[in-house]
N, C-alpha and C positions, 0 to 999 in steps of 0.2 A: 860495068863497074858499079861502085855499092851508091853512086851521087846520081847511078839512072834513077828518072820518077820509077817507082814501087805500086806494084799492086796495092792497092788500098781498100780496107773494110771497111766496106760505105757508110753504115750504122754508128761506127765510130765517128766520123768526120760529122754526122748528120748528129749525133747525141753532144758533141762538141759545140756544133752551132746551137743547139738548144742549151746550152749548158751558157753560153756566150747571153742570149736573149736575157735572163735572169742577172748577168752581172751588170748589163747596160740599166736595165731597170731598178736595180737597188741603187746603182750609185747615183742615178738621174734625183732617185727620193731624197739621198744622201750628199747632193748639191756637189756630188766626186771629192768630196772632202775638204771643199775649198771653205774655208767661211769670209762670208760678208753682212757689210751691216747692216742690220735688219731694216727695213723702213715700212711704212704704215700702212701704205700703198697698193696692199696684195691686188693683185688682178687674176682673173682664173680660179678665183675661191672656189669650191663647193662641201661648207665643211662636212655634210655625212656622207659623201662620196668619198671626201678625201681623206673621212676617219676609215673607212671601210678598207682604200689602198693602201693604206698606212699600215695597216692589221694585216694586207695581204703578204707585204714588203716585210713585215717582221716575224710574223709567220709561218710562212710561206716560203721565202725568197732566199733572205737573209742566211748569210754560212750553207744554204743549200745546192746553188746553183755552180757556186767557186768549187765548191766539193768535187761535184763531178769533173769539173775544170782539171783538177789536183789529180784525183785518180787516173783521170785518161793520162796525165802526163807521164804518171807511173808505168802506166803499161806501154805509151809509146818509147819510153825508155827500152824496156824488155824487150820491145818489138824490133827497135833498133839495134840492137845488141844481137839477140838471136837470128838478124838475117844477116849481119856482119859474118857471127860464126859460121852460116852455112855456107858463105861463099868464104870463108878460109882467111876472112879480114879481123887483124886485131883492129880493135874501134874503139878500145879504152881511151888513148892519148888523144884520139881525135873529138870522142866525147869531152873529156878536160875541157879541151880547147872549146868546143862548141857551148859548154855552159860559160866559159868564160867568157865568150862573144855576149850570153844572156843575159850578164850579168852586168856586164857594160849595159847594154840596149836598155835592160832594167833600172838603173840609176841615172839614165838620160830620160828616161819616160818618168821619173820621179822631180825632175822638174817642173814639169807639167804638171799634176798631179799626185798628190801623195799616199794616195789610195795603192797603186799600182804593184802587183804581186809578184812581177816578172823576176823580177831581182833575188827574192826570197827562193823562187823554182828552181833558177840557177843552182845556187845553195845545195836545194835540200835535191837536185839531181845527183850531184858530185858526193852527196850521200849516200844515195843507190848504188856506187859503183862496186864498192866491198860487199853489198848485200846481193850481187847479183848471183853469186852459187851459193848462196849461204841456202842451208834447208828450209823446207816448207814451215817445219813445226815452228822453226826458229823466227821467221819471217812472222807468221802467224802471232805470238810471242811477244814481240816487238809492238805490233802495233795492240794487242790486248791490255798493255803496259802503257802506251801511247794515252788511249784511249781514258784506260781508269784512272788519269792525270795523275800519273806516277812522278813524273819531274816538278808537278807543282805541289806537290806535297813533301820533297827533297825539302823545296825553297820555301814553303811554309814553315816548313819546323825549323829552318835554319832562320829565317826572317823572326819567328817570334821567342828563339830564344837568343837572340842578339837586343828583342829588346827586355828581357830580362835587367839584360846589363847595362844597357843604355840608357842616359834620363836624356828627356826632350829637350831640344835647345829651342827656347820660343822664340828667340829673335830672331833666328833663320825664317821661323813661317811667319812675322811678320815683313820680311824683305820679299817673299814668293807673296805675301798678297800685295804685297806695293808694284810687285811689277807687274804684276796680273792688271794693276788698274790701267796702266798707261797701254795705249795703243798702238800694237805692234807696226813695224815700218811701214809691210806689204799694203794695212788697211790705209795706213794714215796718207803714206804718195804712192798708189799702184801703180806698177811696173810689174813686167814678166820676170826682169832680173830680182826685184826685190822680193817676189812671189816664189821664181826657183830660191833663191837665198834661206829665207826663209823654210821652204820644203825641207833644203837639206841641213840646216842648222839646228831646227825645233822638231819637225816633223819627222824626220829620220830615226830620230832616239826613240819618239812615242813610237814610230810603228816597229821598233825592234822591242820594247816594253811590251807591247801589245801580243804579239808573237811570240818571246822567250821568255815575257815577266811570268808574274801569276797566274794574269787571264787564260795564256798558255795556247794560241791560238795556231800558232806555228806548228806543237806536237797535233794536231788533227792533223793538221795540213800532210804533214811528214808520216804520218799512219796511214792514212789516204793514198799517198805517191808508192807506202812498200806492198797496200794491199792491190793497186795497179799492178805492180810488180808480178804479187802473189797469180792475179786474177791471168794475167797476160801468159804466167807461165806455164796454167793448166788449160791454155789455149780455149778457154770458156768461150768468145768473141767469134773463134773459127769456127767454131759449130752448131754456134746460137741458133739455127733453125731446127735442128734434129733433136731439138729437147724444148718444148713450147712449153708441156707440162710441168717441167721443172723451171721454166720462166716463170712460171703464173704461179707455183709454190714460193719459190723465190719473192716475188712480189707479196704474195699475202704477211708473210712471213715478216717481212720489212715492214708490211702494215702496221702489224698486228702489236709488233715490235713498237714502232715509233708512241702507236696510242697507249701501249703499257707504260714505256718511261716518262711520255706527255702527262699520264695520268698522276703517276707515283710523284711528280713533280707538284702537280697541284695540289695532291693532298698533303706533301709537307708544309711547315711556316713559310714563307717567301724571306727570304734572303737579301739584303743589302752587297748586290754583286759589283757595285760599284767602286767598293773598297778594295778590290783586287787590282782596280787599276793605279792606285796610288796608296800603298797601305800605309803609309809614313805615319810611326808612333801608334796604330793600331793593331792588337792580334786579330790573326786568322782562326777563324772560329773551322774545325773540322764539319760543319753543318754547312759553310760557306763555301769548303771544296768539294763535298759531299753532293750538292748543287749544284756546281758547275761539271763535274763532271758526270752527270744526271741529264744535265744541258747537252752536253757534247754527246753523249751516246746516241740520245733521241733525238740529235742535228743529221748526224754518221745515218744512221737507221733512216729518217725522210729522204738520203739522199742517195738510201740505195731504192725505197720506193720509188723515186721520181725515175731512176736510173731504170729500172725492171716496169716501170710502166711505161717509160718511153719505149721499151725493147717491145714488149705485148702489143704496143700499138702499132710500132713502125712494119710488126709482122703481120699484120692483119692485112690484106690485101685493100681495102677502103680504104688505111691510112698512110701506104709508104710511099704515094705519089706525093701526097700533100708533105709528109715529115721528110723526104728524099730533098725535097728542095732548103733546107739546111745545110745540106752536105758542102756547098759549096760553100758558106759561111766557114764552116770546121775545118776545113780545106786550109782555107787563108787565117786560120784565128789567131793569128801572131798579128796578124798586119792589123786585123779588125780589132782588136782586144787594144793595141795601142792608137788608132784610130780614135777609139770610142774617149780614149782617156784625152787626145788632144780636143775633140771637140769639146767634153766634157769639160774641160779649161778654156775652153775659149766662150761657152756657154758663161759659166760661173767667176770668171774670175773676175774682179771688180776692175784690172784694168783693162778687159776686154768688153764682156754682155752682161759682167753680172749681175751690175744694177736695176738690166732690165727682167733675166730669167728668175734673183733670186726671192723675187716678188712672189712667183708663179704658187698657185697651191700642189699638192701632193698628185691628185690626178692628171691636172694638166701636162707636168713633169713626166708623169707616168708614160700618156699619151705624145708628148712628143718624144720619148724614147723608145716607143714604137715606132714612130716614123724612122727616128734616124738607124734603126735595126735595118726596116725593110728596104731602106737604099741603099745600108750594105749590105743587104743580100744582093738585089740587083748588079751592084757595083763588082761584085764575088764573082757573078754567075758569067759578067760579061768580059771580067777578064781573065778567067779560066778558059774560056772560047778560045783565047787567044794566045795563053801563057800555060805552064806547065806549075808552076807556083805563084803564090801569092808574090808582091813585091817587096814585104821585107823578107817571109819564107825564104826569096830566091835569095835577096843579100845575105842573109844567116847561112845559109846553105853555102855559099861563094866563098863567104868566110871562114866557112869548116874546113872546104876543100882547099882555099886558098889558091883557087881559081877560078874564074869566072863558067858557072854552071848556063848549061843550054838555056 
């Protein structure tokens, strides 16, 4: 039956776990989105260390790692799709179902943390399902559109000719700054409930702003998942050994790519990108979207490098031992991905350790989100020994079939 464990292409599972390492790390820098209040107190300082991780974490890291995350999702969509048809299984209805398990598990994981993507994948899976025979050129199309921030340029021009017509009502923005001063519930009595409360009252709207407003961070993500799609259906993953040479062009190619649009960024004015995430009574300057979508190519582009250099290394005989041990990480990334986010709450949240972690400087943070990686690997490794899935994997899995799996 289609709920037996699946042949699995290991590469995959192991580019997943490395894909997992980069998002524990940004959000350890990123305090997992929780804010508390600041106090004077830092311990773990070391500021040119920690101006150094900081630069790594935003240039480096940032939008990069999630990327691949998004992608592989895409193509384990296709993946699951197309081993359905060979064995003669419609999988559409049961997919439905299975994002909508995601999508639940995603809004319960956003209590905890409101960082947390799962919810959004859901979504933009139950997207995929009409694109699944749609054409290549079309496919391709889609995300070129995606990419050249074509939706937010809809929403630009329709945002700044409403404020044509619009005059400003100044006593609304002074009532947002009078409640900006007072001190949200969560800070002033923590509690977990007051902190979930919060996530889904305040924090919910921003990260759908953040995602559908202008910033527009949702379409990568969604151009990502169709070029998974795209990449899964020309079987590129099956036969990633017999074409090295076209890896390592592949890879330059991403390079070469990423420092061209890195470049042409610098040398334009720098941009006040800030304004896209609350533009209220301000126009969008074509120079502004011009830039971000300048941003988001040369984001797309690092993260097919990091992708095609992970592949060149893992093929290298010297490196698959060492990058193989991933695998087991990618294996279970549902379980570990929401893991990471409960510790990271319980790290950060003030009525948990906040007080004590949110002291810590940028390296230190850094350093102990290595630690907590590498005892979920361990933790991966030892209970793959024993199990066939991870243990939320199996629950999602139980839940598709709506039977309890082996």
């Amino acid at each position: 039956s289609l709920s037996s464990p699946l042949k699995r292409i290991s590469i995959l599972d192991a580019l997943r776990g490395f894909a997992l390492l980069g998002v524990i790390l940004m959000h350890m820098i990123q305090h997992f989105g929780i804010f508390s209040m600041p106090s004077q107190n830092e311990v773990f300082s070391f500021p040119m260390l920690d101006e150094a991780v900081q630069w790594i974490g935003n240039n480096i890291i940032m939008g990069r790692f999630i990327n691949i995350f998004a992608f592989l999702f895409g193509m384990s969509f296709f993946i699951q799709m197309d081993r359905a048809e060979k064995k003669g299984v419609n999988y559409r209805f049961r997919f439905v179902w299975r994002m909508i398990l995601l999508l639940a598990l995603g809004l319960l994981s956003h209590s905890f943390f409101n960082l947390e993507i799962i919810s959004l994948y859901a979504f933009f899976g139950l997207l995929l399902l009409p694109l699944y025979r749609v054409k290549n050129y079309i496919l391709l199309t889609l995300v070129a559109l995606l990419l050249l921030g074509v939706p937010r340029v809809i929403q630009s021009v329709n945002h700044n000719s409403k404020l044509v017509i619009e005059q400003n009502d100044t006593s609304e923005q002074g009532n947002n700054e009078q409640r900006a001063r007072t001190i949200p519930e969560h800070i002033a009595n923590p509690s977990f409930l007051n902190t979930a409360k919060y996530n889904y009252e305040e924090r919910l709207a921003g990260k759908l702003n953040y995602q559908f407003g202008f910033i527009g961070r949702g379409y990568v993500t969604l151009a990502l998942f169709i070029l998974g799609l795209f990449v899964g259906r020309i079987r590129f993953f099956e036969k990633i050994d017999e074409h090295r040479k076209r890896n390592l062009w592949l890879f330059v190619g991403f390079l070469s790519g990423t420092l061209l649009f890195t470049l042409i960024q610098k040398i334009l004015p720098e941009q006040n990108m800030f304004i896209l995430f609350r533009p209220d009574g301000q126009n969008i300057s074509p120079s502004i979207l011009f830039s971000r979508t300048l941003e988001d190519i040369a984001m797309v582009l690092f993260t097919g490098s990091l992708t095609m250099g992970f592949v060149l290394l893992y093929q290298n005989a010297k490196f698959t031992n060492y990058l193989e041990v991933l695998s087991p990480y990618g294996r279970t990334a549902l379980t570990n991905y929401i893991i990471q986010g409960v510790i990271g709450c319980l790290i950060f949240a003030p009525w948990a350790f906040g007080t004590v972690f949110s002291n810590w400087g940028v390296s230190a943070l850094f350093l102990l989100g290595i630690v907590i990686y590498m005892v979920q690997i361990i933790f991966s490794k030892l209970w793959l020994k024993r199990f066939l899935y991870g243990p939320l994997e199996w629950l999602w899995r139980s839940g598709t079939y709506l039977k309890f799996q082996p």
